[in-house]
C-alpha positions in Angstrom: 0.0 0.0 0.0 1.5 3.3 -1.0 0.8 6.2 1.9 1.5 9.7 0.5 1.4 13.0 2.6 0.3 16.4 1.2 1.9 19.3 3.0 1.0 17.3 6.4 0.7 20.0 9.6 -0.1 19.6 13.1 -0.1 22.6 15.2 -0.8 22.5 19.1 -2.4 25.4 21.4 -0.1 27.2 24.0 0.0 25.9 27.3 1.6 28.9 28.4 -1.8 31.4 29.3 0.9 34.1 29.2 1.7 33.3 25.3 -0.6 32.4 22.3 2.2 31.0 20.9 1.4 28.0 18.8 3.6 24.7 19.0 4.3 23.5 15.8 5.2 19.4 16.0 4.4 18.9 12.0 5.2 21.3 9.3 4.3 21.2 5.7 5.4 17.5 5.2 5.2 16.1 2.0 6.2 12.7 1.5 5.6 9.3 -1.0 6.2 6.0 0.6 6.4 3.3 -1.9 4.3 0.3 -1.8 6.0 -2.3 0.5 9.1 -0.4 1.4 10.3 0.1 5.1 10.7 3.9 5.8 12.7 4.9 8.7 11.5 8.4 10.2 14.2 9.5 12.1 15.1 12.4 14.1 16.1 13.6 17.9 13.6 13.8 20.8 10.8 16.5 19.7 11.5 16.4 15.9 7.4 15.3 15.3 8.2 11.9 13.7 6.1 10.1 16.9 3.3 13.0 16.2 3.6 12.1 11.9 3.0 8.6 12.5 -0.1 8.8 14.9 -1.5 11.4 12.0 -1.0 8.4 9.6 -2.9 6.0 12.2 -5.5 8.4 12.8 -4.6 8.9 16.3 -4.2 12.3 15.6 -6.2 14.8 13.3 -3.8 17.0 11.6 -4.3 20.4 11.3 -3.9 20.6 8.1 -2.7 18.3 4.7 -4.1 15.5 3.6 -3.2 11.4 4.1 -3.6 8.9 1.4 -3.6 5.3 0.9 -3.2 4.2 -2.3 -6.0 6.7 -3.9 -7.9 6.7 -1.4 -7.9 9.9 0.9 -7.9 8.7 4.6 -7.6 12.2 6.3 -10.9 11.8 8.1 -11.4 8.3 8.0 -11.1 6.9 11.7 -7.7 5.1 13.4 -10.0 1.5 13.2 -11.3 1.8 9.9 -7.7 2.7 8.3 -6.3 -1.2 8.4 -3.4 0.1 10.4 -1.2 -2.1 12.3 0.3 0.2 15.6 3.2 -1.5 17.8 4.2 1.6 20.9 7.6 1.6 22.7 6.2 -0.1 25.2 4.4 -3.3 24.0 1.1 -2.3 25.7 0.0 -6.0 26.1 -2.8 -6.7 28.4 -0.7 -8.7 31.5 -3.8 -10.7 32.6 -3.9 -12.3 28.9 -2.1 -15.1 27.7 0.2 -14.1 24.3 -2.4 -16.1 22.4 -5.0 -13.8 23.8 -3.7 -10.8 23.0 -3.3 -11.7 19.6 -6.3 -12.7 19.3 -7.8 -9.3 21.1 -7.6 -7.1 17.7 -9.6 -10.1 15.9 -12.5 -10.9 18.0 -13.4 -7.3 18.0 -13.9 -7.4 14.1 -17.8 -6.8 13.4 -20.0 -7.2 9.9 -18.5 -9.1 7.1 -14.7 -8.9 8.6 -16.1 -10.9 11.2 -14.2 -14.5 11.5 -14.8 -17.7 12.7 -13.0 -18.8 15.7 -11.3 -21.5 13.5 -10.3 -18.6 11.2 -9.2 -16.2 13.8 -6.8 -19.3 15.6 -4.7 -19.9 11.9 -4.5 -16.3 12.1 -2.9 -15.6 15.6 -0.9 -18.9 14.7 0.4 -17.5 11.6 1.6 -14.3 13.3 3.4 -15.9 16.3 5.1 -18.4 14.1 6.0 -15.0 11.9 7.7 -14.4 14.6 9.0 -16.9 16.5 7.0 -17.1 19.6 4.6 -19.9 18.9 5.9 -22.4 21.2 5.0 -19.1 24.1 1.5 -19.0 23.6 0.0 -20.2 26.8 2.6 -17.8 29.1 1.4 -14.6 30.4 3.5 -11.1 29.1 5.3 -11.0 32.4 6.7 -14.8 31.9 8.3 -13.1 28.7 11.8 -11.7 28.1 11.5 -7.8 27.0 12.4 -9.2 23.3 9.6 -12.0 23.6 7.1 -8.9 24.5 8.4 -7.1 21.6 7.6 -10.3 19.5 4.1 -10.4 20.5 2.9 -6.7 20.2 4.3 -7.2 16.7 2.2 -10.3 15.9 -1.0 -8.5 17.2 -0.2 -5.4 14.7 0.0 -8.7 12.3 -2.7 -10.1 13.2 -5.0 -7.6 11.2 -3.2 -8.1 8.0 -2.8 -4.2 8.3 -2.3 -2.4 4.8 0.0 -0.5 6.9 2.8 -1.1 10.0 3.7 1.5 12.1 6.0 1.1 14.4 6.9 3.9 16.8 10.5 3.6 18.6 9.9 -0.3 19.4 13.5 -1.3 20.4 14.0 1.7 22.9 13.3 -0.4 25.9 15.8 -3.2 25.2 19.7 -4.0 25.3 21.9 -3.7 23.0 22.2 -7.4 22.1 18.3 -7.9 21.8 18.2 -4.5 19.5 20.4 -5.5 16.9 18.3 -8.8 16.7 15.0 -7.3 17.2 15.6 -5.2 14.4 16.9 -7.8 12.1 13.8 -9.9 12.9 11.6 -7.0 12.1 13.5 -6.4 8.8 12.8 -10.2 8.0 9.0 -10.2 8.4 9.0 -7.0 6.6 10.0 -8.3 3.6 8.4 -11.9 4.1 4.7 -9.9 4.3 5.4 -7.1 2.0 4.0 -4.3 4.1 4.9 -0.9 3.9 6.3 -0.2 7.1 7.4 3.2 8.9 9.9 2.8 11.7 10.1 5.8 14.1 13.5 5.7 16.0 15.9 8.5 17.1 18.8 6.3 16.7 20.4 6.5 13.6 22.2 2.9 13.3 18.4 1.4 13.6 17.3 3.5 10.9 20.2 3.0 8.5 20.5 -0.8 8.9 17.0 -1.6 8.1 15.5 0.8 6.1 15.1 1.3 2.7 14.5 5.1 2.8 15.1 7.3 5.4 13.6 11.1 6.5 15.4 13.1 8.6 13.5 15.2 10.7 14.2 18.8 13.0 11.8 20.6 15.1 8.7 19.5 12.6 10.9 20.2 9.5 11.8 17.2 6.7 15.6 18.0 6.5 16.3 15.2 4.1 14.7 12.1 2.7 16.7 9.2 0.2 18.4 6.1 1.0 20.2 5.9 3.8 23.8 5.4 2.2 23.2 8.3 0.0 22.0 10.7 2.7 25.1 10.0 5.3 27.8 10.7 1.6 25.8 13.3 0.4 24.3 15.4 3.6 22.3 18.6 2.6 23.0 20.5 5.7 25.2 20.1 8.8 22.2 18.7 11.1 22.1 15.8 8.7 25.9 15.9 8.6 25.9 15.5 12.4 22.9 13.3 13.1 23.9 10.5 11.1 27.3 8.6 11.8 29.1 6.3 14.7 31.4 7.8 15.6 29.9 11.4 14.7 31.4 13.5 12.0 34.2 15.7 13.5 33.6 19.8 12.6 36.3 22.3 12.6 36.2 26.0 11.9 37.5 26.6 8.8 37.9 29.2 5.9 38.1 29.1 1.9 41.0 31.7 0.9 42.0 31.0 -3.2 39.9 28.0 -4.0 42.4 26.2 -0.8 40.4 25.2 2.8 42.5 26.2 5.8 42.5 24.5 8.9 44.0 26.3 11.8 47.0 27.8 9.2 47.4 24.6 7.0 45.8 24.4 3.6 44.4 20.8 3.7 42.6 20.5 0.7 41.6 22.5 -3.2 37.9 23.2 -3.3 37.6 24.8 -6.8 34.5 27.1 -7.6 33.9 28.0 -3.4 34.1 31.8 -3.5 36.7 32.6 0.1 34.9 33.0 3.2 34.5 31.3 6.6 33.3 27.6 6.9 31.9 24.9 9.4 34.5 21.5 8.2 33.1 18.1 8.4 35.4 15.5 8.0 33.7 11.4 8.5 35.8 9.8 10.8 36.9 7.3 8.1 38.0 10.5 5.9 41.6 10.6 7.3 44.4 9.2 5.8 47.7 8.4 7.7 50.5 10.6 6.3 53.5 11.8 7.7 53.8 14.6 5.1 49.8 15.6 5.5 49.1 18.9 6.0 47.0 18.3 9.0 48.4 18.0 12.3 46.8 17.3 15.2 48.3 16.5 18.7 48.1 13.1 19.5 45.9 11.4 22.8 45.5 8.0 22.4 44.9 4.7 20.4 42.2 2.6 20.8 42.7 -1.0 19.1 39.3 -1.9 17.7 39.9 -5.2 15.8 39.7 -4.7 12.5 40.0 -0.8 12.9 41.7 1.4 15.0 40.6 4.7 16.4 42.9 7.7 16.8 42.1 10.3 19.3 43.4 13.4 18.8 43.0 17.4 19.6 43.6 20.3 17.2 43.0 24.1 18.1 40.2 24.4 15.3 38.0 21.6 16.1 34.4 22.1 17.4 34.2 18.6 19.3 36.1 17.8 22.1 38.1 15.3 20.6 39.0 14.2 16.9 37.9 10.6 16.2 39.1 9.0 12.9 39.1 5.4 12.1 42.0 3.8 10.0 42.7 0.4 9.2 44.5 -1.9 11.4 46.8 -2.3 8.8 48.5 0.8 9.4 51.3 1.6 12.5 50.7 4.6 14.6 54.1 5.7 15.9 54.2 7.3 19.2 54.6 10.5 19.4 53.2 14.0 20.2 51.5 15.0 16.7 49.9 13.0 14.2 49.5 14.0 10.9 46.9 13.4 8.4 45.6 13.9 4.5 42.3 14.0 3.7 40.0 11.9 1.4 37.8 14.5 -0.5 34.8 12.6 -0.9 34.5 12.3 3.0 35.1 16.0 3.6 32.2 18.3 3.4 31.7 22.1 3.8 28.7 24.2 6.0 28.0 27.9 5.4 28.7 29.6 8.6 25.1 31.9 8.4 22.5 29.0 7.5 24.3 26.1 7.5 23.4 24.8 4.7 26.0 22.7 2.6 28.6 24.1 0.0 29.5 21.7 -2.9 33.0 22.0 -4.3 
């Protein structure tokens, strides 16, 4: 099912009776998810991705746009008569149900001709769990479960429905680390085994970029960029984007353009032909430095940290807007100890910001 959004807004009233200032969670987004792709809406706490996706349930009327599925406008339509499938953060199974009940809850609820027969609705909830890998649970309650297991089974209730449409709003936040990465390869999986366009809400970016096959970036209600997720972390449009996406993050120096040559601190580390002279924000990807002992830039020298198959240099340098300097070489390579270590740079991974708006500067 294809879900487009027209110029999608939702405004809130001031809770502040001294100010009439309106809160705007949602503005003016416009967006085409294809038909059986997973979309990852992505963004920091506040951003309105959680407020987009209850608009697209129907949890939430916007205040202006409009919501289609496939052809059909849903705007008004209701949050049960959408064929939505919702899974929230955190799981909201009924505790006094067995897992096979509360898969079962969405279907025995089903009036007129979607009505099934209790035969029916059992293949159904069946289906679901074996979908995903809990069938052998379902006579335990939800607090017999791991936090993954719960996971599992708020997903197969969302299944359950054969929804035209998943939505699934930040569902790995309340597990570790090790159950995160598989939760979200399992969710990947049954995505693709059913075919149904998915939207994953999630403020961390390795979520988002693993398993989905588009990504929107979202600030303070605003799309900041959409495209696959590979494409948007080479090719950022602004330095939000620049900074958002990326483990470790990008490093950002102050920098300046003098003769088509960008400066760092007094070295000139790289041409940029065509970028008039003025003062820049630098990002540089961690993976954009290149061991050199003849590179123009030089940066004193804190520690190595062995990582396996990579090794991470931290280093300081007078122009540099983080604390540190992270950038990851390759094993291969021998760091010599000493009090400086010095560095050329691999264009491709180098970008520049304007210092006023931010916005990006192609070279």
């Amino acid at each position: 099912m294809k879900v487009v959004l027209q110029n999608l807004t939702k405004i809130f009233p001031s809770r502040n009776k001294k100010s009439n200032a309106e809160v705007v969670a949602v503005n003016d987004f416009t967006f085409t998810i294809p038909d059986g792709k997973l979309i990852g809406l992505l963004g920091p706490s506040g951003c309105g991705k959680s407020t987009t996706l209850y608009m697209i349930s129907g949890l939430q009327k916007p205040s202006g746009g409009q919501i289609f599925f496939g052809d059909d406008d849903v705007t008004a339509l209701s949050a049960e008569n959408r064929g939505v499938g919702l899974v929230f953060q955190n799981y909201a199974l009924y505790p006094h149900m067995t897992v096979k009940q509360n898969i079962l809850f969405p279907l025995q609820n089903l009036r007129g001709a979607d009505k099934l027969t209790k035969n029916e609705m059992l293949e159904r909830a069946y289906n679901a769990a074996k979908l995903v890998q809990i069938d052998e649970l379902m006579d335990r309650k939800p607090s017999e479960l791991s936090g993954g297991q719960q996971q599992r089974v708020a997903i197969a209730r969302a299944l359950v429905k054969m929804p035209k449409v998943l939505l699934l709003d930040e569902p790995l936040s309340n597990l570790d680390a090790r159950l995160r990465l598989q939760t979200r390869e399992e969710i990947r999986r049954i995505q693709k085994e059913t075919g149904i366009t998915t939207i994953f809400v999630t403020h961390d970016q390795e979520e988002a970029m693993s398993i989905s096959d588009m990504i929107v970036v979202m600030k303070l209600g605003v799309v900041q960029q959409t495209g696959k997720p590979q494409e948007v972390y080479d090719d950022p449009t602004n330095l939000f984007v620049a900074k958002f996406l990326g483990t470790p993050p990008i490093n950002v120096f102050s920098g300046r353009v003098e003769g088509e040559k960008l400066y760092i601190g007094d070295a000139a580390v790289l041409d940029v032909k065509g970028v008039e002279d003025q003062e820049v924000t630098v990002g540089i990807r961690p993976e954009g430095f290149v061991l050199d002992e003849n590179g123009p830039l030089k940066c004193k020298l804190n520690s190595v940290e062995i990582m396996g198959r990579d090794v991470s240099i931290v280093s300081t340098h007078e122009a540099s807007q983080n604390p540190v300097i992270r950038s990851i070489i390759n094993a291969d390579n021998k760091v010599e100890s000493a009090e400086t270590v010095s560095y050329s740079l691999k264009p491709h991974k180098v970008f520049l910001f304007s210092k006023q708006d931010e916005n990006r500067i192609r070279f």
